[in-house]
Each structure stands twice: as C-alpha cells, then as structure tokens.
N, C-alpha and C positions, 0 to 999 in steps of 0.2 A: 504493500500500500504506500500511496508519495508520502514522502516525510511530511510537508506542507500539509498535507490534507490531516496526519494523524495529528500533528501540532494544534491545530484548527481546533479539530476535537476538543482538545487537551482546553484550549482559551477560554471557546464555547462554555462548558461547567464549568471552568474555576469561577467564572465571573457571574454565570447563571444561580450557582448556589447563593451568592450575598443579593443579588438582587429581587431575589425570591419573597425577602423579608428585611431589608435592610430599609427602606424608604417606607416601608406601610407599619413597619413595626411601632409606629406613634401610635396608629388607629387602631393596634390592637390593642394596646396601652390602654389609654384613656378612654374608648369607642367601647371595647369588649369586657376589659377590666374592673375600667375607674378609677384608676390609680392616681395616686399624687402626682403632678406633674413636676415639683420637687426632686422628685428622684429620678425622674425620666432621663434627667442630661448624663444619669452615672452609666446607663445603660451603653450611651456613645461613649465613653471613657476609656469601657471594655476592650474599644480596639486599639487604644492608644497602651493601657496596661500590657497587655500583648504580646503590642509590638514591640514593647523597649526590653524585652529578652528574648523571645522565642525567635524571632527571624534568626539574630544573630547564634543563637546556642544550636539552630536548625541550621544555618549556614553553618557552620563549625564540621557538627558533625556528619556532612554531606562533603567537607572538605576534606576529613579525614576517615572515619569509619565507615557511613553508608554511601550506598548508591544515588544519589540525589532523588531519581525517579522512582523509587523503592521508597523513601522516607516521606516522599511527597505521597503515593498514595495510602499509605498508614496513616498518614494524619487527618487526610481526609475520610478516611472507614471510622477514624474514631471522631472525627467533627461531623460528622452523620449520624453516629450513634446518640452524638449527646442533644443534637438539634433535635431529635424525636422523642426526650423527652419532656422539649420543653412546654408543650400543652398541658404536664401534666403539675405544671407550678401552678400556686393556687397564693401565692403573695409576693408584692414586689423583689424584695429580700432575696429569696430564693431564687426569681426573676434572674438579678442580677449575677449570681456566682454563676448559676446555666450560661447562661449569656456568655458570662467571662472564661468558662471550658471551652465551650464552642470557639472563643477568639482565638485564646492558645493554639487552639489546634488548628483555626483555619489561617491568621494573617502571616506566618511564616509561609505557604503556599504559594504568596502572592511572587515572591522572590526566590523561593523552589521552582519554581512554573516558567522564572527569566530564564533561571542558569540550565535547565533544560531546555528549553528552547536553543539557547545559542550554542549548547553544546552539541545540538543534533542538526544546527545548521552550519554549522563549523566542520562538522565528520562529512557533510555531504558537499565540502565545499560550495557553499551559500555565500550570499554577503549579507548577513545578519541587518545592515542597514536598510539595505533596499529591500528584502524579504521577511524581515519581523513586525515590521508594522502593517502588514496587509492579512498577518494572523494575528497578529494580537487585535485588532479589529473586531473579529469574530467574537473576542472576550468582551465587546461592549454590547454584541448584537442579543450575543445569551443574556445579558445581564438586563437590554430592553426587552426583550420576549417573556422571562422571568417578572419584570416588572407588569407587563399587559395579560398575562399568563393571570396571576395574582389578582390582577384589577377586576379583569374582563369576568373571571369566573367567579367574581361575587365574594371571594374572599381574603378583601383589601384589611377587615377587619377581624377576621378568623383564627384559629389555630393553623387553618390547613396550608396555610403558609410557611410552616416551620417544617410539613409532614413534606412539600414540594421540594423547598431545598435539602431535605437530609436525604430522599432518595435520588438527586443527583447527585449528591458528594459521595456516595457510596458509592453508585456508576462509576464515578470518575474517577475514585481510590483503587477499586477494579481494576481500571482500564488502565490506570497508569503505568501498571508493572508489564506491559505491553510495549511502553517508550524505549526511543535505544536508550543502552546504558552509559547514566553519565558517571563515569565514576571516581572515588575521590582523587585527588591529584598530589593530595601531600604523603609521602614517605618517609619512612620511620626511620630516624637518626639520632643516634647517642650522643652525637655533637648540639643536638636542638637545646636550646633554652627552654627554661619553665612555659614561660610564653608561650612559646612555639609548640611547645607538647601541647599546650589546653587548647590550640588551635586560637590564641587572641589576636594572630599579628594583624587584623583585620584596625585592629586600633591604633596601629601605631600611623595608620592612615591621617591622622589628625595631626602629625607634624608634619603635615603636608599642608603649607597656608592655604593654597590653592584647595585642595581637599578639604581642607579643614572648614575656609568660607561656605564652601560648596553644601556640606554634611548642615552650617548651621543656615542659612539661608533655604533646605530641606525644610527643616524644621517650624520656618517663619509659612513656610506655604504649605504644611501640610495640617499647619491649624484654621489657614483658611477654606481648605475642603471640606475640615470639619464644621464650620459654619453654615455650608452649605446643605449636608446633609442631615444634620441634624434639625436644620428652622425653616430651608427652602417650601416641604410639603406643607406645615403647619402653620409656615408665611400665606400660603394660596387658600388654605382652609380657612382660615381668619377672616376672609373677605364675606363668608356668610351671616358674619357680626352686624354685616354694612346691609340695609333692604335693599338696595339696589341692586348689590349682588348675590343674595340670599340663592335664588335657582339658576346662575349662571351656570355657565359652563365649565368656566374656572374653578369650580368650586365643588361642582359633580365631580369632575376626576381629575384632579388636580395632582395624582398618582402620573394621569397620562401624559399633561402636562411638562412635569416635572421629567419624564422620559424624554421632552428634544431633545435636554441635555445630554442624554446617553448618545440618540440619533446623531448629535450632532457631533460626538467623539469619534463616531465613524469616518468622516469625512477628514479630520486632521489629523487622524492619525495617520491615514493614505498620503496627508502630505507632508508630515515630518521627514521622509526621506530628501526632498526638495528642497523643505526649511533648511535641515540641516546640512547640507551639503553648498546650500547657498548665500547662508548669514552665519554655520556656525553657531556652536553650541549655547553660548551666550548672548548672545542675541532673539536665540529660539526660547532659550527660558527668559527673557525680558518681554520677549510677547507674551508669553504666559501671566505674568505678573500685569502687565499692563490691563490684560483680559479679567484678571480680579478685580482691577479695577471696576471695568465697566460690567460686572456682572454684578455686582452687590450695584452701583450708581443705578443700573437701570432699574432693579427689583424696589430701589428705594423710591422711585417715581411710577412705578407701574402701577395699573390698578386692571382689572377684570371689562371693563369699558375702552373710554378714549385710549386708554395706557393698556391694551391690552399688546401691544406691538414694541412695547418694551419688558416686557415679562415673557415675550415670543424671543426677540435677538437677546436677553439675557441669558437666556436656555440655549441658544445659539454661540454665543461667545465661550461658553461655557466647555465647549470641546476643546478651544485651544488652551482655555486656562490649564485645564488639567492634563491632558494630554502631552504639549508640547514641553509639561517640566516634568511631570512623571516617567514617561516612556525616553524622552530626551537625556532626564536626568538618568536613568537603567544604562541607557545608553554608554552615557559618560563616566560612568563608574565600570562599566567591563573595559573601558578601552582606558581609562586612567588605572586601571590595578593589574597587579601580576596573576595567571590566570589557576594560581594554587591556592588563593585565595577568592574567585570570583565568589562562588557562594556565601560566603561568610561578608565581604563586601557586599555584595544585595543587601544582604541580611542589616548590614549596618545603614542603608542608606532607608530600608525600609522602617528601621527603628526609629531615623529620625523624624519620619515625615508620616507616619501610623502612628507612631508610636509618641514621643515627647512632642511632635507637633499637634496629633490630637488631642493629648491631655492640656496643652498648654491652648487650646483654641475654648475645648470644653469647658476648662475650668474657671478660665478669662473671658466668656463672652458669657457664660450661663452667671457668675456675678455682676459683667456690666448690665445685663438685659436686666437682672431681677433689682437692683440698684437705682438704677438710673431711667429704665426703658418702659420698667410697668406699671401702669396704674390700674383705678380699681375698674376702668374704661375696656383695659385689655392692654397690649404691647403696643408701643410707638414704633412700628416695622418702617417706618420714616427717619427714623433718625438710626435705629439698629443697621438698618444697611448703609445709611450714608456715613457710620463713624468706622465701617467694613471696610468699604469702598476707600475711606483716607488712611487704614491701616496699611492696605494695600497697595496704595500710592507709592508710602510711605519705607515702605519696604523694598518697592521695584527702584525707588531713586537710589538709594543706599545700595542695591545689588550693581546699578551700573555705573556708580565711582567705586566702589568696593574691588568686585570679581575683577579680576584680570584674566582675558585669555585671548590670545592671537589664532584665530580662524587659518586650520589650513585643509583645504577641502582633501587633499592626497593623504596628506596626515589619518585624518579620520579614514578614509577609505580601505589603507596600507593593514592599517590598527586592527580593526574588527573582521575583515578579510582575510583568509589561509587559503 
C-alpha cells in the first residue's frame, strides 16, 4: 500500500479522535451536566498538564527503547480505553482526573505521529516539505468530519461523543503497528553521560538562543490557541443572550460554525510548502502571529447579523494562524536538531506550546475574563477578544526584532531531504 496513503490514514484519527469531543465538550458540560462553569477552564488545563511531561518522556523513550510506531499505538489503545469511561462520571471532580488520563495518553501522539511521519518519508526518499503537508491535511479533515459527525447526529450535547472518539483511537492504536518501523536511533554507550543515559539531551537545546527564542515564543502562541478553543464555541453560543439573535443560525450550530476554522486549515497547510520555501521560516511564523491578531480583532466586532462576515474571515484567518507556526514550527525543529534526538525534540517543542503555553493561556485569560470581563449581564466578548487580539500584536512585534534567522530556501530543502 503507498506510504502517503497509509500516512493519510494515520493523520485522519489522530486528529478525528480530539475533535470528536474537544469543541462540544462545553455542551456537555453545562447543557447535559450542569456543572459549575468555574471549573470548566480546569478541564482545558488537562492538555496543557500533559503536555509539559508526557510528549517529552514519550519522545525519550521512542528515542531510545521503543519503536516510535509501536508506542504511539499503545497509547492510543489505552487513551480509548479510558475515553469510554468517561460517560460513566457522574461529578465534575472525577470529570477532570478522566479527562486528564485520556491527555497523558493522547497529547504525546501529536509528536509521535510527526516523527513517524518523517521517518517513513525519509526511508522512501520523500521530501518531507513538499509531501507532509498535503497528509497532515487529512488530520484536519478527520478532525472537521469528527466535528459534523458529532453535531449533525444530535449528539453535540451527549455522552456519545466520548463512545465516537475512543472507538477511533482504538482503530488507530491497531492500525498503527502496521507503520514502517521507526526505530530508536540512540545507542548504548558506556562513554554516555547521566544525561544522555535518561535520554535529556533534548534540553540542552535551550543553549541554543536561536532555539531557545524559538521553544519560548512556542509557548506565547500556544496559549493563544488555547483561547480559542476553549471560549470560540461559547463566544457564538452567547449570542442567544441577545433577541435578535436568539434563532439564528449562528447560534443553532455554532459547533459548525466554529469548523471553517478546521476547513480552513486545509487550505494553508497545502500552502506552507510555498510559504516556506519562499519567505522562510520566520516570516511564515510572523504571518501566523499577525493572523492572531486578526482572529481575536475580528471575533471582537463580529456579531450573528451585519458582523456576520467577520466571524466568517475570522474562522478563515484562523488556518494560517495555526497552521503556518504549528506544522512550520514541527518543521523547524526536525531540520534545526540532530536526528537521535528528533523524537524527544517534538516532544519538547510540543511541551511548550500544549503544554506550558496552554496552562499559561488557561490560567491567565480564565482570571482576566472572571476579573475584569464578567458581569452579572454575562461576558464582555468585546473587550475579551480585543485585549487577545493586543496580546497578540504584542507578541508578533517582539518575535520580529527578537528571532533572528536568514532565509535560505537550498538550506531548508538540503536539511529535510535524503
């Protein structure tokens, strides 16, 4: 079978599973529950707590002991076991610890799923540039089918949501021992350091200024995706507050909605091979940044009426935001590290931007909002997005006097090409 087609496969679930119940899981919260909405924001935390171990100790030992494609689908057979039981929590509390197994085991994947990928386009002599973004793709299309899958069958608000994604992550824990084998790359040496035995040297990456910017300016934008997913659906739900928009459309499926944004990752991802080879790494993540910008600006003026065509292009911009630093940034980290450590770097780059970028989005925007944004009227989604929107500024200015990198389109090509 082509490699590209089984890859395909592989993107398909991994991204199908989180968006099964990732964006509707508010509605079953509050909608089916009742729960305090106080503790709702811990529930997003989950993937941030996570991330700031498990990628990297799953990188590690992908780098040294297991097979990558071997460890990636055990984690997924057991992030399927524990997602089916999560119907049967019966208080928030509880809620949350299920919650936070299921993360453990699934957000290491996200960077188990790169470094197979580029190790199985690497053995086929690929060029992982021009050929990884037209499958990873596919990981956004599951993740909108997942999302319509969900909507359309009436259980935006259900358990059956959780029962959808544990039997594709079990499919795809399956399937995965089916991938070629990537297997570890570091070899045992009496001469190794402590370090080097526990498989850490993934850190010593941080005396790298250039890496080191790069890892913390991760961090600053992977709290604004968190923004997104946690307040985007519940920002569109809100509008039922308002009688004018009480029966729009906006507000019936505001699940659907909220999927341009996946549609619309489709499209940039096809053209990050273009971006980057023609502006260059840093450049491609300053459009990114620039697009938080205008993704929060436009949400902060849109409404369900006249402003319904800025809640449309902010779903639209929303491709390049994420897209062009997430998969740019994956990017940048295989061809900026030595490849005895790729795993373990993923792992590191996914810590910071899942992991301490989502705790630090969570735990700062869910005190400014309840501080400053709510009254007893409901949220000021007015000023919530446009103090987003100046974070975001705020950060992309500081990335382009900060970042230093000189653009060499051969360079990259040479890099990630065998």
């Amino acid at each position: 079978m082509n490699i590209k087609f089984r890859l395909i496969v592989m993107n398909f679930f991994q991204f199908f599973v989180w968006g099964a119940w990732l964006i509707t899981v508010a509605n079953y919260w509050f909608g089916t529950k009742g729960w305090d909405g106080a503790q709702f924001g811990a529930i997003f935390s989950t993937m941030g707590i996570a991330s700031i171990f498990m990628p990297t100790i799953c990188g590690i030992i992908a780098d040294r002991w297991v097979n990558a494609e071997k460890l990636y689908g055990i984690l997924h057979i057991l992030g399927g076991l524990t997602l089916l039981s999560v119907p049967l929590v019966d208080n928030p509390v509880t809620f949350f610890w299920v919650i936070l197994l299921a993360m453990v085991f699934y957000m290491p994947t996200i960077a188990l799923s790169n470094s197979v990928a580029y190790n199985a386009l690497k053995k086929s002599e690929l060029d992982v540039v021009k050929d990884f973004p037209p499958i990873r793709v596919w990981g956004t299309i599951g993740f909108i089918v997942a999302m319509w899958i969900t909507n359309l069958t009436g259980n935006k608000a259900s358990e059956n949501q959780f029962y959808i994604a544990a039997v594709a992550a079990i499919f795809l824990g399956i399937y995965s021992f089916t991938l070629p084998k990537c297997i570890p790359q570091q070899e045992t040496s009496e001469n190794k350091s402590f370090v080097e035995l526990l498989g850490l040297s993934s850190f010593k990456l941080f005396a790298n200024y250039k890496l080191a910017l790069f890892f913390i300016f991760s961090m600053f934008l992977g709290a604004a995706l968190q923004l997104t997913n946690a307040y985007g659906d519940v920002f569109l739900d809100d509008f039922k507050l308002n009688p004018l928009y009480t029966d729009s459309f906006v507000v019936k499926y505001s699940t659907i909605i909220m999927s341009i944004s996946q549609i619309s990752e489709t499209v940039f991802i096809l053209a990050i091979p273009f971006f980057l080879k023609r502006f260059g790494i840093k450049m491609v993540m300053l459009f990114s940044m620039v697009a938080w910008v205008l993704r929060f600006g436009l949400f902060a003026y849109g409404d369900p009426g006249d402003g319904l065509w800025m809640i449309i292009l902010s779903c639209i911009v929303y491709g390049m935001a994420f897209d062009f630093f997430n998969i740019s940034g994956s990017l940048f980290v295989e061809t900026s590290t030595d490849s005895k450590i790729r795993s373990s770097a993923q792992g590191l780059f996914m810590m910071m931007t899942n992991g301490f970028g989502a705790i630090f989005g969570s735990v700062v925007s869910g005190y400014l909002i309840d501080r400053f944004f709510t009254t007893a009227a409901g949220k000021d989604w007015h000023s919530i997005w446009l103090t987003f929107a100046i974070y975001s500024l705020v950060i992309a200015i500081a990335f382009a006097i900060l970042f230093k990198h000189k653009h060499n389109p051969e360079e990259i090509k040479e890099t990630i090409t065998h």
